[in-house]
Residue frames relative to the residue before (quaternion, step in Angstrom):
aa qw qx qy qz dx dy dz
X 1.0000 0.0000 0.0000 0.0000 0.00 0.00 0.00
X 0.0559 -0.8436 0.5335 0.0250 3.74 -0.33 0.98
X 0.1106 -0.7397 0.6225 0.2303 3.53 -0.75 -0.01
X 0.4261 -0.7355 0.4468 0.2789 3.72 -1.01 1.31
X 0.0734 -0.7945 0.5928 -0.1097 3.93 -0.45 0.72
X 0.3766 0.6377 -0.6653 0.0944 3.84 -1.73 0.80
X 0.6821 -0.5831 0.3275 0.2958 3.16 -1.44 0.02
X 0.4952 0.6353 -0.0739 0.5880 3.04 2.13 0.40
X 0.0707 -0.6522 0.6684 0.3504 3.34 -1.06 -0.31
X 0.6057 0.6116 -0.3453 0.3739 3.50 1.15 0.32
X 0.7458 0.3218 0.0071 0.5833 3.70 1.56 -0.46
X 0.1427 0.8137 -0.5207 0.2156 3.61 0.42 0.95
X 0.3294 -0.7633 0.5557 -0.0031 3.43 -1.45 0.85
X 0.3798 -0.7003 0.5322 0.2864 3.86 -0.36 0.56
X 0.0051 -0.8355 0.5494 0.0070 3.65 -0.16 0.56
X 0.7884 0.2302 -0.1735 0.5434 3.97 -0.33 1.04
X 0.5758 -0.6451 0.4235 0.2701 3.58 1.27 0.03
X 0.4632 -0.4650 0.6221 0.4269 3.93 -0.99 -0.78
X 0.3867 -0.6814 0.5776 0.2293 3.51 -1.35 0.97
X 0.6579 0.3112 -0.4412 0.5251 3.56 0.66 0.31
X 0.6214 0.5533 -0.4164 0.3665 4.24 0.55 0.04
X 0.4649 0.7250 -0.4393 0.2553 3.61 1.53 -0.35
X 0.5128 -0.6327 0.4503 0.3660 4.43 -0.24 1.21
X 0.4911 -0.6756 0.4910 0.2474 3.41 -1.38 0.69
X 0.2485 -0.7107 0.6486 0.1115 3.24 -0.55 0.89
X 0.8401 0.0265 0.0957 0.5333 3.44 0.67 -1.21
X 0.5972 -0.4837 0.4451 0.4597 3.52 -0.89 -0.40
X 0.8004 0.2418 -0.0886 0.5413 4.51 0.77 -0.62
X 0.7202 0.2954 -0.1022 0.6193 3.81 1.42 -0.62
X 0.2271 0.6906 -0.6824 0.0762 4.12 -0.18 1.16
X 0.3911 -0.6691 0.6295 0.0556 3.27 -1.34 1.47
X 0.4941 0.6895 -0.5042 -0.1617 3.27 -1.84 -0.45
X 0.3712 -0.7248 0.5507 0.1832 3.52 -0.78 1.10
X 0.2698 -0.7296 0.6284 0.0064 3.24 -1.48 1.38
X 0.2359 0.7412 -0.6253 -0.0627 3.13 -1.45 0.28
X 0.1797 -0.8128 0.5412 -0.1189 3.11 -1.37 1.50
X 0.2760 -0.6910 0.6653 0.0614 3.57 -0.96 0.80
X 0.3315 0.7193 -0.5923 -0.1478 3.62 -0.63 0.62
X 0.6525 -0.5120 0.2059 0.5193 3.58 -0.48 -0.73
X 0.6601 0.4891 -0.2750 0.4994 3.41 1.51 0.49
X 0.7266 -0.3030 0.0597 0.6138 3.11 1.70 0.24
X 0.4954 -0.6613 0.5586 0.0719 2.76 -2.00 0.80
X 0.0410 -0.9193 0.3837 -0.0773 3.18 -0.57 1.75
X 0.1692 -0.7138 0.6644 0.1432 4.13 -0.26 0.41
X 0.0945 -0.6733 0.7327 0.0289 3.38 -1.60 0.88
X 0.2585 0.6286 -0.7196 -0.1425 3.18 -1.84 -0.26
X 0.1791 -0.6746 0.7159 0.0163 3.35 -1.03 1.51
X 0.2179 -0.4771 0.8479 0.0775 3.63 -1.93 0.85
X 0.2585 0.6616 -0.6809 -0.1785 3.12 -1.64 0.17
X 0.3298 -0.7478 0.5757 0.0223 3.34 -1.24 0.83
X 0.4392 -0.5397 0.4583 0.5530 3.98 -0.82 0.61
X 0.8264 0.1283 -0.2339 0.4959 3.59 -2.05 1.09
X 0.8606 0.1327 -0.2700 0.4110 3.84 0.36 0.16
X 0.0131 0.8061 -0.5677 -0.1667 3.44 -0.98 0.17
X 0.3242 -0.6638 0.6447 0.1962 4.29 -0.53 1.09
X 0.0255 0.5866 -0.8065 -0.0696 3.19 -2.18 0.28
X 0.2179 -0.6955 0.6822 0.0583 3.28 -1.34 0.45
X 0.1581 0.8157 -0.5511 -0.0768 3.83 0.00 0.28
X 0.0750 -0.6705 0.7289 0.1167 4.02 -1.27 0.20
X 0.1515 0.7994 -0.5804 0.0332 3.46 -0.56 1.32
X 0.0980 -0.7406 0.6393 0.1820 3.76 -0.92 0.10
X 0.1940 -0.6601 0.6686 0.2823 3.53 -0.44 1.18
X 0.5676 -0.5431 0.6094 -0.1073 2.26 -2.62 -0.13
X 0.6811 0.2259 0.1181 0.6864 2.73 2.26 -1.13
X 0.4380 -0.5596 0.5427 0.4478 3.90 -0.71 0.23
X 0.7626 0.5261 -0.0479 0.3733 3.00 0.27 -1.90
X 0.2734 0.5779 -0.7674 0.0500 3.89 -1.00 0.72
X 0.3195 -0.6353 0.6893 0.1384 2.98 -2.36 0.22
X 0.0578 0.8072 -0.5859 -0.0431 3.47 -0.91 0.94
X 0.3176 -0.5693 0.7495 0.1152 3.51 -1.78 1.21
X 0.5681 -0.6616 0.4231 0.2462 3.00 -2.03 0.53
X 0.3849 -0.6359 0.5572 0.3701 3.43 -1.43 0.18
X 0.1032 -0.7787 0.6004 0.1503 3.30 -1.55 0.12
X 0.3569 0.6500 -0.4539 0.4940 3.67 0.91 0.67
X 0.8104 0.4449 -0.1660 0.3432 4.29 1.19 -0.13
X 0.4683 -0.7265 0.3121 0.3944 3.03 -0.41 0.99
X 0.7709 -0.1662 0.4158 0.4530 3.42 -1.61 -0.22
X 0.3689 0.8051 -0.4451 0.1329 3.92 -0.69 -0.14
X 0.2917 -0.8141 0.4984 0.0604 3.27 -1.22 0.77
X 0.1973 -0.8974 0.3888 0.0673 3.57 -0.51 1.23
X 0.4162 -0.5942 0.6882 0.0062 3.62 -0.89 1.52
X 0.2254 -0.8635 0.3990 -0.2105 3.25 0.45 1.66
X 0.2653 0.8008 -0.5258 0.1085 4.41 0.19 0.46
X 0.1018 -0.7282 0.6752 0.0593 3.29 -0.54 0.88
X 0.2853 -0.7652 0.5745 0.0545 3.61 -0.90 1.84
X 0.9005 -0.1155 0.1343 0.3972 3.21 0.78 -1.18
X 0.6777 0.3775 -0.2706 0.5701 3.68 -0.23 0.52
X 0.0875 -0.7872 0.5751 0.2050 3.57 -0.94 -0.02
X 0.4779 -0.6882 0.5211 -0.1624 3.22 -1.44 1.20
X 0.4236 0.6809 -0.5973 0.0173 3.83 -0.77 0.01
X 0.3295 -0.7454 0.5776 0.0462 3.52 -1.54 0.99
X 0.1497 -0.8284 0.5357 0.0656 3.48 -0.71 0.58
X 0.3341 -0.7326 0.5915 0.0424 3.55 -0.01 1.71
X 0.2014 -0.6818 0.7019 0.0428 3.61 -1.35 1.03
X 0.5484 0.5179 -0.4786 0.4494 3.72 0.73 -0.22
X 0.8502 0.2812 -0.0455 0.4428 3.82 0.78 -0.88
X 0.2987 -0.8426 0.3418 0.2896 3.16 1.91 -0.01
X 0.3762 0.7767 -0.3507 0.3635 3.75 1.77 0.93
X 0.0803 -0.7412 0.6258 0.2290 3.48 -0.45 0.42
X 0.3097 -0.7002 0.6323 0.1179 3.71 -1.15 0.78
X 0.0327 -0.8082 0.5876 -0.0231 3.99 -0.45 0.57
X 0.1181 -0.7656 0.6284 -0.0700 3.56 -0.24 1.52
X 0.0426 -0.7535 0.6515 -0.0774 3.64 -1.05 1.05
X 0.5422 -0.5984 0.3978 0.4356 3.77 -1.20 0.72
X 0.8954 0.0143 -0.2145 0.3899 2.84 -2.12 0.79
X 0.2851 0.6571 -0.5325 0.4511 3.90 0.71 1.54
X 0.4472 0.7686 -0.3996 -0.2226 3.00 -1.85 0.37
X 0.1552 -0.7430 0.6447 0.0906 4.08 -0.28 -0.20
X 0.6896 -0.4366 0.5568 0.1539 2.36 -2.58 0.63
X 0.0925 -0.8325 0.5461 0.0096 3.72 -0.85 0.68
X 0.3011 0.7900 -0.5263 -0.0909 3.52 -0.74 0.51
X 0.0630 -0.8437 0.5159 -0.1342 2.92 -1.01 1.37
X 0.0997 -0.9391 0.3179 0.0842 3.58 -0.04 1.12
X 0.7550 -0.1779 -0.2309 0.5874 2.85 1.95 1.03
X 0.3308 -0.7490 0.5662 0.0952 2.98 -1.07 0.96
X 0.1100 0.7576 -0.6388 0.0765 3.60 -1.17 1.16
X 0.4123 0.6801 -0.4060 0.4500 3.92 0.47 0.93
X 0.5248 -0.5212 0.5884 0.3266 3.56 -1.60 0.13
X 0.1139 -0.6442 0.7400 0.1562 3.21 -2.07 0.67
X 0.0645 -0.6292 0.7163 0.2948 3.53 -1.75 0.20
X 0.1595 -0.7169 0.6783 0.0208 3.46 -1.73 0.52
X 0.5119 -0.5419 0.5721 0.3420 3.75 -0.41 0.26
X 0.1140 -0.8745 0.4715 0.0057 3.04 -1.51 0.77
X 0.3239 0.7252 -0.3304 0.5099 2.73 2.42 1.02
X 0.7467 0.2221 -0.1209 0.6153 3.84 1.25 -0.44
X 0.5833 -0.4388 0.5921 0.3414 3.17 -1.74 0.36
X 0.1464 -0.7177 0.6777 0.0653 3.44 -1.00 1.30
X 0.0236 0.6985 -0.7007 0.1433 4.15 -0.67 1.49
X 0.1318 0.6058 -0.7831 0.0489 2.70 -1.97 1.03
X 0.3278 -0.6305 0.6681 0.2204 3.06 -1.61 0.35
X 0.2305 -0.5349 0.8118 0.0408 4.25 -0.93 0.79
X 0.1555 -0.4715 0.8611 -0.1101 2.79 -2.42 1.28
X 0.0351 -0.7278 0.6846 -0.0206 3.80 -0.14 1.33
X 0.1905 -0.7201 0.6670 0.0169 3.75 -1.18 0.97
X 0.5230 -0.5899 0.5016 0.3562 3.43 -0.80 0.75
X 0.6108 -0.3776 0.5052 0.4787 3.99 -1.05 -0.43
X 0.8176 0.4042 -0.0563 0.4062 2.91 -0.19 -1.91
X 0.6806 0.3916 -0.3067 0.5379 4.14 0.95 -0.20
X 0.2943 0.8372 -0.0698 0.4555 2.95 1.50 -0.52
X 0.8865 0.1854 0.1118 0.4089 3.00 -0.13 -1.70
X 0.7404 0.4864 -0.1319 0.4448 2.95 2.02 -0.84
X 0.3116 0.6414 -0.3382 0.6141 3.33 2.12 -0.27
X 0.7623 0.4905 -0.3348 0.2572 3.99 0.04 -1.46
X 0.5029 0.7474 -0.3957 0.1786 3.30 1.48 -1.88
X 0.9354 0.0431 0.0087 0.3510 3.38 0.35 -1.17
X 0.1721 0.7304 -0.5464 0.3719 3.09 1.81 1.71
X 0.8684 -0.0617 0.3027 0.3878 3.06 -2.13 -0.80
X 0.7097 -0.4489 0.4229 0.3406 3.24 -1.49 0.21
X 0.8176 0.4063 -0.0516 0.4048 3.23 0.68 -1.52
X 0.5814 0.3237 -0.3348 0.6671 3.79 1.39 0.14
X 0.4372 0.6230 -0.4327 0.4832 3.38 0.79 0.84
X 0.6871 0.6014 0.0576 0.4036 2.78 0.92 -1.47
X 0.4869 0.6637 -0.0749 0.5629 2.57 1.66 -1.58
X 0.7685 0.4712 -0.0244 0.4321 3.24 -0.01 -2.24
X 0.6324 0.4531 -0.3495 0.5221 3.77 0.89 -0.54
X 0.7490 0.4293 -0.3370 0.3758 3.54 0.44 -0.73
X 0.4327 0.5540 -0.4123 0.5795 3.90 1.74 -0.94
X 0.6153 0.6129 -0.3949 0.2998 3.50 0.27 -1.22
X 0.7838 0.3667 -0.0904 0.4929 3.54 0.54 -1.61
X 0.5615 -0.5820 0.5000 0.3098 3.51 1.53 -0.13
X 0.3572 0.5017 -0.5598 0.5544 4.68 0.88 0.38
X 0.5854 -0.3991 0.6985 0.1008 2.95 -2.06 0.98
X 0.3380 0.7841 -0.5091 0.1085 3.47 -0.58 0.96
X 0.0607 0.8729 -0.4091 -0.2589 3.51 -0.74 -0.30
X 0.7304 -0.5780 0.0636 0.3582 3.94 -0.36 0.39
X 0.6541 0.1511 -0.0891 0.7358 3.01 2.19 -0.69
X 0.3882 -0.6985 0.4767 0.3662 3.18 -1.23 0.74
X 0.6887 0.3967 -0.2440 0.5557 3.56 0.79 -0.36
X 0.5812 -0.5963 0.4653 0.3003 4.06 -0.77 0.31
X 0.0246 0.8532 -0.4592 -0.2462 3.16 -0.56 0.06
X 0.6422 -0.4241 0.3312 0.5460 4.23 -0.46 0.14
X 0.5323 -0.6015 0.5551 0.2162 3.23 -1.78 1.35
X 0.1624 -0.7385 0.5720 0.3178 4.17 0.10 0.57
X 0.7523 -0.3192 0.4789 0.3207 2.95 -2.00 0.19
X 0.6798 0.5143 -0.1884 0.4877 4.19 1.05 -0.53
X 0.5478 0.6117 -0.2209 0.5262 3.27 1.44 -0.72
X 0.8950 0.0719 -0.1737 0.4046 3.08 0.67 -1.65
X 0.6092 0.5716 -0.4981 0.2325 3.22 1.09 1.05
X 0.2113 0.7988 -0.3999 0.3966 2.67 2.08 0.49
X 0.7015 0.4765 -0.1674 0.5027 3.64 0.84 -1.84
X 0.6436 0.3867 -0.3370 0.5680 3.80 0.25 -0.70
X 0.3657 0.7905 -0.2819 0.4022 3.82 0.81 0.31
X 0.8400 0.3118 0.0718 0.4383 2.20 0.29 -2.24
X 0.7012 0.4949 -0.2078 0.4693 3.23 1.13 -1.29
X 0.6116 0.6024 -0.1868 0.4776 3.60 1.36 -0.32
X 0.8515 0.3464 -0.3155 0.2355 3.07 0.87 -0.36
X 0.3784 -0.7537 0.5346 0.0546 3.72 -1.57 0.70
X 0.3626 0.6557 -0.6249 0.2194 3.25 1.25 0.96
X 0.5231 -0.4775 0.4050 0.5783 4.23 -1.16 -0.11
X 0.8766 -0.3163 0.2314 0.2795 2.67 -1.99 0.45
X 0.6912 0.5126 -0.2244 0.4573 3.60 0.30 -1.26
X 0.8015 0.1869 -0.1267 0.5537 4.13 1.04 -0.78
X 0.4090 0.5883 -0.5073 0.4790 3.24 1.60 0.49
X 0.6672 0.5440 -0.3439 0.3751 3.70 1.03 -1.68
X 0.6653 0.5778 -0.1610 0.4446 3.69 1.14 -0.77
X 0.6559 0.4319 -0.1238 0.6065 3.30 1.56 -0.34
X 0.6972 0.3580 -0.3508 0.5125 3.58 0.92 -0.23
X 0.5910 0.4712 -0.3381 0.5606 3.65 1.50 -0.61
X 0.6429 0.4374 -0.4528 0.4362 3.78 0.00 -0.35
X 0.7105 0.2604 -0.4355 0.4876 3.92 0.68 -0.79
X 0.7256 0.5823 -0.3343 0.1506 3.62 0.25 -0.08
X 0.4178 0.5736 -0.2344 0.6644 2.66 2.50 0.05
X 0.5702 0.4642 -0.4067 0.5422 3.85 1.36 -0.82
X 0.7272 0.5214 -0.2994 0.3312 3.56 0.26 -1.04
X 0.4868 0.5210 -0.3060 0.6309 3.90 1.74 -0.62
X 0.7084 0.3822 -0.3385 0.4872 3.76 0.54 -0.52
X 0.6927 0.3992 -0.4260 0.4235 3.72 0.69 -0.59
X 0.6859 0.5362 -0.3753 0.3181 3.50 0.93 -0.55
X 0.3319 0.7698 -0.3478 0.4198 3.33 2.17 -1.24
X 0.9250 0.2546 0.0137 0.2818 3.13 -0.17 -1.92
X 0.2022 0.6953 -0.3339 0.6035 3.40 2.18 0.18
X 0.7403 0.3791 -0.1627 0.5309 3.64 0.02 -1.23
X 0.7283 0.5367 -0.2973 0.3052 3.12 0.11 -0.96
X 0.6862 0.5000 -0.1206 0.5143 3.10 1.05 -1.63
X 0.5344 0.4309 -0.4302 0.5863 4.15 1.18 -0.56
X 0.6892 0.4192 -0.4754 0.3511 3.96 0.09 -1.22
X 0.6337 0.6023 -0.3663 0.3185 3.89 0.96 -0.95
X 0.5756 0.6773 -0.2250 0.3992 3.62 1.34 -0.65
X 0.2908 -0.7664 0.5297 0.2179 3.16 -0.44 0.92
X 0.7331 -0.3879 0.4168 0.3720 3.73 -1.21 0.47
X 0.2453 -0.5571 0.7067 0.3607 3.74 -0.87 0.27
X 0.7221 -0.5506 0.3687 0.1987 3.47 -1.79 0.25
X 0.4579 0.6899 -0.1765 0.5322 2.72 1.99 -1.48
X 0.8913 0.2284 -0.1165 0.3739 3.61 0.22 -0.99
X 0.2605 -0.7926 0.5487 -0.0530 3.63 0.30 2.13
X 0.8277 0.0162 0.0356 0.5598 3.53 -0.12 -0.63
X 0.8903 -0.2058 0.3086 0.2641 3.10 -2.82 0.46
X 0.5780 0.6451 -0.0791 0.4934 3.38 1.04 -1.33
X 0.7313 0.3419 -0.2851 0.5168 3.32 0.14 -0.84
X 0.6518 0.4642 -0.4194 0.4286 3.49 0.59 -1.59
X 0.8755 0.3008 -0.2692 0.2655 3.49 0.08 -1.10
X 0.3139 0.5054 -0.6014 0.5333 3.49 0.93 1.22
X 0.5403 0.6686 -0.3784 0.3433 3.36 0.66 -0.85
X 0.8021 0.3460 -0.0348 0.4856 3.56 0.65 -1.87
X 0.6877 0.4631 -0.3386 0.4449 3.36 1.22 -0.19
X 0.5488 0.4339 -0.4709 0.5374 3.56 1.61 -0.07
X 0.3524 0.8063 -0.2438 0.4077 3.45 0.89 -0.12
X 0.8178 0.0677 0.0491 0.5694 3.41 0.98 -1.68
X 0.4468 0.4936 -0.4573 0.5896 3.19 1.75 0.83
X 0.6974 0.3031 -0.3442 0.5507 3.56 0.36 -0.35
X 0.5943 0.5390 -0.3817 0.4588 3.45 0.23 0.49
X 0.6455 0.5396 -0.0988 0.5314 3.28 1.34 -1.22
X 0.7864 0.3018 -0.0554 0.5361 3.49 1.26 -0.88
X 0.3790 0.8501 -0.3410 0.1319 3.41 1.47 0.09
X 0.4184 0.6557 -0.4295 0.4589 3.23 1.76 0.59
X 0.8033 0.2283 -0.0090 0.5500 3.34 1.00 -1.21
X 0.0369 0.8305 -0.5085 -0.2243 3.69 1.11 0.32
X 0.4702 -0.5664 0.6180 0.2761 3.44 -1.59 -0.06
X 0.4885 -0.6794 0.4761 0.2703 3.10 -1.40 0.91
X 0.6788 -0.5466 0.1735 0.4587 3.37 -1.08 0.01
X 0.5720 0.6388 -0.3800 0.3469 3.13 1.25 -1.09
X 0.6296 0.6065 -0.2403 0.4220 3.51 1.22 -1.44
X 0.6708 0.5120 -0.1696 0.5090 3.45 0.74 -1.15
X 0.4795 0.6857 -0.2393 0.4927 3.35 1.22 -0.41
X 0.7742 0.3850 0.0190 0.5020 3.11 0.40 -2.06
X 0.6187 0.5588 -0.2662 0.4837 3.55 1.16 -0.58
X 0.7494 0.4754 -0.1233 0.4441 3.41 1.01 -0.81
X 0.2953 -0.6068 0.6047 0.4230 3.68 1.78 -0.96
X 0.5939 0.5981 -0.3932 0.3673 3.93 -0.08 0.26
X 0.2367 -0.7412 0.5542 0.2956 3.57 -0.30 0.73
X 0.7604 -0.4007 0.3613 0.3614 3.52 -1.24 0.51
X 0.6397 0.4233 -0.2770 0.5787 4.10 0.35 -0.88
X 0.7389 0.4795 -0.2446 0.4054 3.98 0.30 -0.44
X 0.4941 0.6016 -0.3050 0.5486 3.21 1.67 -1.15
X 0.7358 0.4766 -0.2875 0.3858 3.30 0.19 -1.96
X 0.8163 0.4034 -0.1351 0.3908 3.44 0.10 -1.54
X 0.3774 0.7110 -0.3262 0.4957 3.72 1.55 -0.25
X 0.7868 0.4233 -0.1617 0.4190 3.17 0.26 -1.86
X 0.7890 0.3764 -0.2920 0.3879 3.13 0.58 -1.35
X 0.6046 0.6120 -0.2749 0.4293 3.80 0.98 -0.23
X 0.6270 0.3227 -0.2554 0.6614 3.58 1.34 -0.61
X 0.8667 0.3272 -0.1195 0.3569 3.98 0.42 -0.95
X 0.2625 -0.9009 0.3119 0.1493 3.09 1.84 0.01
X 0.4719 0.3469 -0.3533 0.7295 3.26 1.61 1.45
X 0.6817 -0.3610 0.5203 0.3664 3.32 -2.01 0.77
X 0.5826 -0.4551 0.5373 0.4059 3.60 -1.69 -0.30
X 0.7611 0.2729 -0.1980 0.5542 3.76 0.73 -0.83
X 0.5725 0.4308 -0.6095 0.3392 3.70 0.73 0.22
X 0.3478 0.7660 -0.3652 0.3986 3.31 1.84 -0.94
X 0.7234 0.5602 -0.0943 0.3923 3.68 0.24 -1.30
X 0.6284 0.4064 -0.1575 0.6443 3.40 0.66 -1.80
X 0.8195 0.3432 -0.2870 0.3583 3.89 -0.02 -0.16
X 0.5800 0.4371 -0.3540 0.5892 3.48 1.31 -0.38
X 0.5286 0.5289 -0.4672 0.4718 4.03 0.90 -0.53
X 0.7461 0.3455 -0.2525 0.5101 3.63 -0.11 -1.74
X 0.7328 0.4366 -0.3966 0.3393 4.00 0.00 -0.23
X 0.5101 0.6421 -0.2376 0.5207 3.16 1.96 -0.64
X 0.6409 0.5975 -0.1748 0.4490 3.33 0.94 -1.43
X 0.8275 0.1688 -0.1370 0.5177 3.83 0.66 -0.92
X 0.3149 0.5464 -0.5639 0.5332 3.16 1.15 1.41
X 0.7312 0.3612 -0.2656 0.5141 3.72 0.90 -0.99
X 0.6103 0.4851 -0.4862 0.3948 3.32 0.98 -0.16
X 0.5191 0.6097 -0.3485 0.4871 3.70 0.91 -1.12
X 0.7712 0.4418 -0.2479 0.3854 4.04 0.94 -0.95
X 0.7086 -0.4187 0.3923 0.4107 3.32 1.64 0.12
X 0.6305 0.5708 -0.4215 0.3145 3.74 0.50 -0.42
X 0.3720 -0.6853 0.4295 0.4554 4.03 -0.13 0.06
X 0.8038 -0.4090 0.2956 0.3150 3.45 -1.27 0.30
X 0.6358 0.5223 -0.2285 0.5203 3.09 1.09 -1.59
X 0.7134 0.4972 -0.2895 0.4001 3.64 0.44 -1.09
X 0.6904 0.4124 -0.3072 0.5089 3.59 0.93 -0.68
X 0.6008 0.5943 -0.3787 0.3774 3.42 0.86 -0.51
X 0.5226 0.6593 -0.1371 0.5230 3.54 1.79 -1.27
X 0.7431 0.4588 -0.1998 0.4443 3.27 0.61 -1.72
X 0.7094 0.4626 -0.1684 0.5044 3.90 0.90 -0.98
X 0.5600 -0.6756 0.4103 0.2483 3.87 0.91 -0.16
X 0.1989 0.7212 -0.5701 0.3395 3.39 1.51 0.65
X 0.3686 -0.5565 0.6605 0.3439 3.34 -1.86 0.47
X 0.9299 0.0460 0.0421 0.3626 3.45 0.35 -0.35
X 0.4571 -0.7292 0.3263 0.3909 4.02 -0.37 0.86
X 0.7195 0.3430 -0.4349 0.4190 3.48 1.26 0.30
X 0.3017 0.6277 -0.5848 0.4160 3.66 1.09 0.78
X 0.8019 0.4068 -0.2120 0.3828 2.87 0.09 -1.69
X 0.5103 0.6329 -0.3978 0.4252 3.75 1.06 -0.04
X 0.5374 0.5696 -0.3244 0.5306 3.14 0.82 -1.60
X 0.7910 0.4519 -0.2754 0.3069 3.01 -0.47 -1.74
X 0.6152 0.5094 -0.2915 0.5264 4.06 0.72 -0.84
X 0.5652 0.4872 -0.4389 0.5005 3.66 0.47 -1.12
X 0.7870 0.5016 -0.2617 0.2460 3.26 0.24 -1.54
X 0.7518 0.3735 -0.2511 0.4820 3.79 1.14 -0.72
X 0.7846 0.3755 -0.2327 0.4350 3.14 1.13 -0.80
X 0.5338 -0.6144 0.4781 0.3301 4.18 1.12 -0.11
X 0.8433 -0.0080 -0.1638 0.5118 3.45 1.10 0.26
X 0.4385 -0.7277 0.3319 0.4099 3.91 -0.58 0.88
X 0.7997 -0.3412 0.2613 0.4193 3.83 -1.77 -0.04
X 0.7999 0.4237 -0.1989 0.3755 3.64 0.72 -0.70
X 0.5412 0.5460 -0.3724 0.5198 3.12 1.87 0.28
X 0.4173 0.8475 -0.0059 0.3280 3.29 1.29 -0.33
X 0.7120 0.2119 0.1090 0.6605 2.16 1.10 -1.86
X 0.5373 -0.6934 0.4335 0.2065 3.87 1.09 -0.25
């Protein structure tokens, strides 16, 4: 499944291939890993596809603020299980007049049956995500007797509306992405691989399912009266994220956002259901043994994340996860 992208409306590039052209590996599971160099950026794929689902993984680093995508027509109908890992991103569809705003370690459900508009993306970080593409029709049949809100969901795919499950994103849990490091990990054969890549991708539709569910069930904090408020909310959010080497205090973070301190506090914990720094201390350490899992050495992640020291940041890992960085790693 490719989407057509350049820096142009005059020069455009197939990115991701066709979701039926992907080489047979097997007879139920056909991989392949891409890599491309263009002059707007550098990109790594890996696509799985399976009957009723097709995965992408991308790692790009633009080159450019600015891209422009036209549509494809070579894909089926399809629904997208949507994770922003890293970098942040936002696209502005003209077919629906919608802008779509992807931030790190975010996600939601997305349908969109075509996209013809411009994206900007930062070009200071590696911008990765991983997509869950559902057929329609598997789709549609998974929802019937879900949650309220992928109902909901499912009615509008159903009728063919641009929709998506939350209006606001919500945080990639710790279950999600070990759902994805899963997937991308695994080396059973073909026949208990095809069974294994469909069960987490149906687990991962339930964690998001019930994600949603559980935010719509929440009641508003008090602190947070209007549109305004929330979004100070999400933008301290994607500043402390953004700065998680050097975090900001509250008062700062506060002042950074337009938000008085009492609104911040009680904001966060009402929309994210976590303090502002427990918020933090868990996206770091969950962050962290992603880069370990990628090979980096302890010392370097410990460095890279703003630890005072490689036996804080031990402690601190032992302590959430039940075992320390260098076991881990083996």
């Amino acid at each position: 499944m490719g989407i057509n992208v350049g820096k142009n409306y005059g020069a455009w590039k197939n990115v991701g291939g066709s979701f039926d052209d992907l080489p047979v590996s097997g007879g139920l599971v056909r991989e392949r890993k891409e890599k491309h160099s263009f002059p707007f950026s550098d990109a790594e794929f890996v696509q799985i596809n399976i009957p009723g689902i097709y995965i992408v993984y991308g790692d790009i680093l633009f080159k450019q603020h600015q891209m422009y995508f036209k549509p494809t027509y070579d894909v089926p109908d399809m629904i997208k299980l949507r994770f922003t890992l890293s970098g942040n991103g936002t696209i502005f569809n003209e077919v629906n007049k919608q802008q779509y705003t992807f931030n790190a370690n975010q996600q939601n459900i997305i349908y969109m049956p075509e996209l013809d508009g411009t994206g900007q993306y930062d070009t200071g970080q590696s911008y990765r995500f991983f997509e869950v593409h559902f057929a329609k029709e598997k789709f549609l049949q998974l929802a019937e007797h879900s949650t309220k809100a992928l109902q909901v969901l499912a009615d509008h795919v159903d009728t063919g509306c641009y929709t998506q499950l939350g209006e606001h994103d919500l945080p990639i849990s710790w279950a999600m992405q070990h759902c994805i490091r899963d997937i991308l990990d695994c080396d059973y054969p073909e026949g208990l691989k095809h069974m294994f890549i469909e069960s987490k991708c149906i687990e991962l539709l339930v964690l998001q399912a019930e994600a949603f569910e559980r935010a719509n069930k929440q009641k508003e904090p008090a602190a947070l009266h209007s549109a305004y408020d929330r979004d100070c909310i999400y933008h301290a959010r994607d500043y402390l994220i953004a700065n998680i080497h050097q975090p900001p205090s509250v008062a700062e973070l506060a002042k950074v956002c337009g938000i008085n301190e009492f609104k911040l506090k009680q904001g966060f914990k009402g929309l994210f259901d976590n303090s502002i720094f427990g918020y933090l201390s868990d996206y770091r350490l969950n962050h962290a043994k992603e880069l370990l899992l990628e090979g980096l050495s302890i010392k370097s992640v410990a460095f890279m994340l703003g630890y005072s020291s490689v036996q804080h940041f031990s402690n601190a890992f032992r302590k959430k996860f039940g075992l320390t960085p260098g076991k881990l790693k083996g």
